[in-house]
N, CA, C and O of each residue as an XYZ file, in Angstrom:
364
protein
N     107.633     67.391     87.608
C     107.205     68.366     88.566
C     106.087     69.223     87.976
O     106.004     69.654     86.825
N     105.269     69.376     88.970
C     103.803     70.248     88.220
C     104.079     71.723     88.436
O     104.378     72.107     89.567
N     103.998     72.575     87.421
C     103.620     73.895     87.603
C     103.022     74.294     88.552
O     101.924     73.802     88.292
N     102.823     75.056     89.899
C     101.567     75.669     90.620
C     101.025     76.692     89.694
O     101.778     77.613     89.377
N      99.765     76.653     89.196
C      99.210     78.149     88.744
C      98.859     78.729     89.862
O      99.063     78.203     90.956
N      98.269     79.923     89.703
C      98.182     81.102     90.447
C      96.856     81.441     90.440
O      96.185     81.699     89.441
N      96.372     81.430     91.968
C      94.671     81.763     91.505
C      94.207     82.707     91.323
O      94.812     83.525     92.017
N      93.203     83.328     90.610
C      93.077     84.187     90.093
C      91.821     84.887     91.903
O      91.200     84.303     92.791
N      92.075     86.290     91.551
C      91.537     87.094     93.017
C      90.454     87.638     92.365
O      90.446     88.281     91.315
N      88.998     87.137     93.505
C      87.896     86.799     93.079
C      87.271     88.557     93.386
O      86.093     88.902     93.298
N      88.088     89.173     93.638
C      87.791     90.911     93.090
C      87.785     91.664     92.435
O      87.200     92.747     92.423
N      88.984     90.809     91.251
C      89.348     90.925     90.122
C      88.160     90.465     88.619
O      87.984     90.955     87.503
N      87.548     89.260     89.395
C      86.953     88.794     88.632
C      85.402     89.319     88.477
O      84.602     88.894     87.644
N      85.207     90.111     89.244
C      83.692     90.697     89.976
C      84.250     92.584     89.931
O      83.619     93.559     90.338
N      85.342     92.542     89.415
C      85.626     93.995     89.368
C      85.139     95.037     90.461
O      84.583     96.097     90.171
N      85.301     94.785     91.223
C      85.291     95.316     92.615
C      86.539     95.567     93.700
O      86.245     95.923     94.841
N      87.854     95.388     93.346
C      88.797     95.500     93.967
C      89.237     97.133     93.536
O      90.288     97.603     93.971
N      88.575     97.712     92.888
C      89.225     99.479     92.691
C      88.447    100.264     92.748
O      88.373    101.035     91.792
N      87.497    100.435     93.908
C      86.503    101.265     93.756
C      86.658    103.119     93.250
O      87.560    103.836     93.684
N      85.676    103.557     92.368
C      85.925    104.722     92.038
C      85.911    106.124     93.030
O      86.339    107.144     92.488
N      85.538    106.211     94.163
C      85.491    106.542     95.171
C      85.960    106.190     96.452
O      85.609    105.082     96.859
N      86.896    107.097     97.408
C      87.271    106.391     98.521
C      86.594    106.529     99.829
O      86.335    107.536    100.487
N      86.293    104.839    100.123
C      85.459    104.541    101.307
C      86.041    105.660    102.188
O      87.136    106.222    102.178
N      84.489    105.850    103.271
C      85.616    106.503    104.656
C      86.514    105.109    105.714
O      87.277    105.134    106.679
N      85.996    104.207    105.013
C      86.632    103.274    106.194
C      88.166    102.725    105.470
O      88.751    101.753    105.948
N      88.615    103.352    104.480
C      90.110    102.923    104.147
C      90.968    103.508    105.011
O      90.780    104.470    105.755
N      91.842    102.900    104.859
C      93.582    103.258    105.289
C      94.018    104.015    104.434
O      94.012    103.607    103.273
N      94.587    105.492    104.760
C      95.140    105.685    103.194
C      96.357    106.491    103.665
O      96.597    106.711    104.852
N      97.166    106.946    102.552
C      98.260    107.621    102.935
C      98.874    108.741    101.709
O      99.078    108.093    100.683
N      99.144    109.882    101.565
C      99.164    110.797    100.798
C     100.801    110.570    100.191
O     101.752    110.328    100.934
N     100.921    110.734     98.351
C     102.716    111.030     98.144
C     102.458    112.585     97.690
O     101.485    113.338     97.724
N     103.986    112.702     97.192
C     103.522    113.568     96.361
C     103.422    113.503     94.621
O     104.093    112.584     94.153
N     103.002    113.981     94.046
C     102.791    113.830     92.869
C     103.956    113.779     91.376
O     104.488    114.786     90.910
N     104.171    112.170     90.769
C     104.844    112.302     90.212
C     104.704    112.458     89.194
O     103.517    112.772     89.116
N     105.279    112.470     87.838
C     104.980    111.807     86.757
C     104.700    110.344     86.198
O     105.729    109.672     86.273
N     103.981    109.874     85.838
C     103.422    108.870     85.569
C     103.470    107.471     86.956
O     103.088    106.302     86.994
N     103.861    108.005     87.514
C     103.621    107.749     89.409
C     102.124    106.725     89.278
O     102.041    105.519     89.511
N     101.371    107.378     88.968
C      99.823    106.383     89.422
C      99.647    105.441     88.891
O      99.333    104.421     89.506
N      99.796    105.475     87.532
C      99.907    103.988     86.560
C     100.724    103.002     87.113
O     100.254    101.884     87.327
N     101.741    103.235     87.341
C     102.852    102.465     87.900
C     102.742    102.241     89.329
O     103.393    101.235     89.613
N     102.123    102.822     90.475
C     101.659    102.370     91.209
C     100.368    101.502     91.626
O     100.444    100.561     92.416
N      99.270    101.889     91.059
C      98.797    100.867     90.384
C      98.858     99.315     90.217
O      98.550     98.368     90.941
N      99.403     99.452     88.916
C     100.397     97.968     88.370
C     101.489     96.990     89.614
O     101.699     95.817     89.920
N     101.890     98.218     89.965
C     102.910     97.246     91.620
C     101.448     96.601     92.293
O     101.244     95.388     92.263
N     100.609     97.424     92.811
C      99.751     96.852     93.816
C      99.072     95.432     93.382
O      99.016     94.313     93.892
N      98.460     96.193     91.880
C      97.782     95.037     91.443
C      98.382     93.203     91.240
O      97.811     92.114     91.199
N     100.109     93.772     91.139
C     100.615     92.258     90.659
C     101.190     91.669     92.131
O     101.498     90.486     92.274
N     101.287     92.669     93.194
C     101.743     92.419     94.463
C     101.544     92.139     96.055
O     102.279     91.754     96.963
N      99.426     92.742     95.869
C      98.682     92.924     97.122
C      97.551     91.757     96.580
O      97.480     91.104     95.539
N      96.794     91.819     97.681
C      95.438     91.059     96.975
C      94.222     91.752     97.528
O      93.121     91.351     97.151
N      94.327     93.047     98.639
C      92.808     93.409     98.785
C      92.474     94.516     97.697
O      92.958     94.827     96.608
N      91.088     95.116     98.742
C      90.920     96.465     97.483
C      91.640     97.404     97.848
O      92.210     97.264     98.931
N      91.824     98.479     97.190
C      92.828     99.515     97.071
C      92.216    100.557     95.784
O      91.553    100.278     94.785
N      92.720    101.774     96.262
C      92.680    102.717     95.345
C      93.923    103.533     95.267
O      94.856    103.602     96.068
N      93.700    104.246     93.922
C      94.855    105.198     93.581
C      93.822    106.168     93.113
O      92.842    105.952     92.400
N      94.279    107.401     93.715
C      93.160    108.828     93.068
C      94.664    110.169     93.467
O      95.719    110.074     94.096
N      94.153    111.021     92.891
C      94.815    112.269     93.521
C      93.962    113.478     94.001
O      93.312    114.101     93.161
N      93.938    113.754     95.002
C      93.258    114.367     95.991
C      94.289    116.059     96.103
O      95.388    116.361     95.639
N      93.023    117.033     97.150
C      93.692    117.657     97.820
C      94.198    117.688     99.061
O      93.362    117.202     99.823
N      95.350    118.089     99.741
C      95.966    118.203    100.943
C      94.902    119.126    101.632
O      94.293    119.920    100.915
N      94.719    119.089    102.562
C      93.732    119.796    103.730
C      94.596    120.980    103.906
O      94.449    122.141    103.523
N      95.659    120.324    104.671
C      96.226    121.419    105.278
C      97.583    122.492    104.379
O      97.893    123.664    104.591
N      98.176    121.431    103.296
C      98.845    122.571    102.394
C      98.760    123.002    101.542
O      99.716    123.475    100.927
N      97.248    123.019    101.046
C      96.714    123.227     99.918
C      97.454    122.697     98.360
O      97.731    123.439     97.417
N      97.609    121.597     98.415
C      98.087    121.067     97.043
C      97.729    119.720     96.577
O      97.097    118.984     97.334
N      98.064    119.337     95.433
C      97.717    118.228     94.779
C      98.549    116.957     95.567
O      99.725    117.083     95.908
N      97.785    115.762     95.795
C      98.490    114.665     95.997
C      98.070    113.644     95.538
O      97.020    113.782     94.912
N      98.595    112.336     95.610
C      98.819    111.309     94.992
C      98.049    110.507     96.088
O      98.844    110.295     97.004
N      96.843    109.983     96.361
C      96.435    109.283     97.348
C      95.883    107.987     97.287
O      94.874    107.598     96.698
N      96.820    107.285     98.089
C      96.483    105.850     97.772
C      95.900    104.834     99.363
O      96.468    104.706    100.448
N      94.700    104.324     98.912
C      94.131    104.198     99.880
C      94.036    102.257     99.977
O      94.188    101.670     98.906
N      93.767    101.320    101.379
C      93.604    100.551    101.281
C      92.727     99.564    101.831
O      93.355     99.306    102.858
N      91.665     98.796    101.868
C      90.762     98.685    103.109
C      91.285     97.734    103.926
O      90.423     97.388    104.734
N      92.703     96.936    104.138
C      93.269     96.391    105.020
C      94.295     97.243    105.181
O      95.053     97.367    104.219
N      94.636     98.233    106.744
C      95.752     98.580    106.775
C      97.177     97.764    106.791
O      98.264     98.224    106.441
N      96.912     96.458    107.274
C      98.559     96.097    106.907
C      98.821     96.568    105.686
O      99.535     97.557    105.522
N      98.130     95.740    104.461
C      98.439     96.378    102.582
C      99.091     97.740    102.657
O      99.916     98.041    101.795
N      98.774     98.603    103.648
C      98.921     99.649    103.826
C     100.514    100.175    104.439
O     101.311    101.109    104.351
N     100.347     99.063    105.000
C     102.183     99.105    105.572
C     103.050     98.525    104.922
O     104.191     98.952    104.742
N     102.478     97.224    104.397
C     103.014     96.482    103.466
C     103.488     97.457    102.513
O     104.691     97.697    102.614
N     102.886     98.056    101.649
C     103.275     98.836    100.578
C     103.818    100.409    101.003
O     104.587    100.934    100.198
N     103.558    100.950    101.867
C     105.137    101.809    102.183
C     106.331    101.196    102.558
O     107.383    101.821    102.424
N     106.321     99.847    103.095
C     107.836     99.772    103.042
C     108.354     98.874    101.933
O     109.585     98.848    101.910
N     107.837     98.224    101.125
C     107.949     97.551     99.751
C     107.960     98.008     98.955
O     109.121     97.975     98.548
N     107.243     98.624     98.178
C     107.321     99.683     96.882
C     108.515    100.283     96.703
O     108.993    101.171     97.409
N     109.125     99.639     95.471
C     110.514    100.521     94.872
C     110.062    101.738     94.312
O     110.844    102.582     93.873
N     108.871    101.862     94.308
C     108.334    103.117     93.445
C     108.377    104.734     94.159
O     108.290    105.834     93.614
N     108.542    104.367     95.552
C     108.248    105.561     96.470
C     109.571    105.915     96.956
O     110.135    104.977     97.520
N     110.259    107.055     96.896
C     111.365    107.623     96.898
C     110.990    108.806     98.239
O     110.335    109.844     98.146
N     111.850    108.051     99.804
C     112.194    108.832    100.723
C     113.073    109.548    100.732
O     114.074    109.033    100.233
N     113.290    111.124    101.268
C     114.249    111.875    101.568
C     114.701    111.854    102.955
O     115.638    112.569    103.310
């Protein structure tokens, strides 16, 4: 039986899947801020999604505070990863 390898994502390879700035045309969605939260979110996306995506921490508009903002330029990824991520803890 043959191994399948895994192809490698040609955004990855052209380093263009994490832009340092977020487009206005992403999907994005605000947490709140954890400890070591971004690295580790991050790392989920990267081994688990395949478009571009960002992780930055921003300010809240309206409650004036720090957040955790993670943005995506396909909104499914976007749905996909609020309800997948073991990393994000609802109350």
């Amino acid at each position: 039986m043959k191994k399948l390898l895994k192809t490698p994502n040609p955004n990855n390879i052209f380093e263009i899947r994490n832009p340092k700035v977020l487009p206005p045309h992403y999907e994005y969605s605000d947490f709140e801020v954890l400890y070591n939260l971004e690295s580790a979110i991050k790392e989920w996306i990267s081994s688990n999604l395949k478009g571009k995506f960002i992780v930055t921490k921003a300010i809240n508009e309206y409650q004036s505070n720090t957040v955790l903002r993670v943005g995506f330029e396909d909104g499914k990824e976007l749905s996909y990863f609020t309800l997948a991520c073991p990393l994000l803890r609802y109350k």
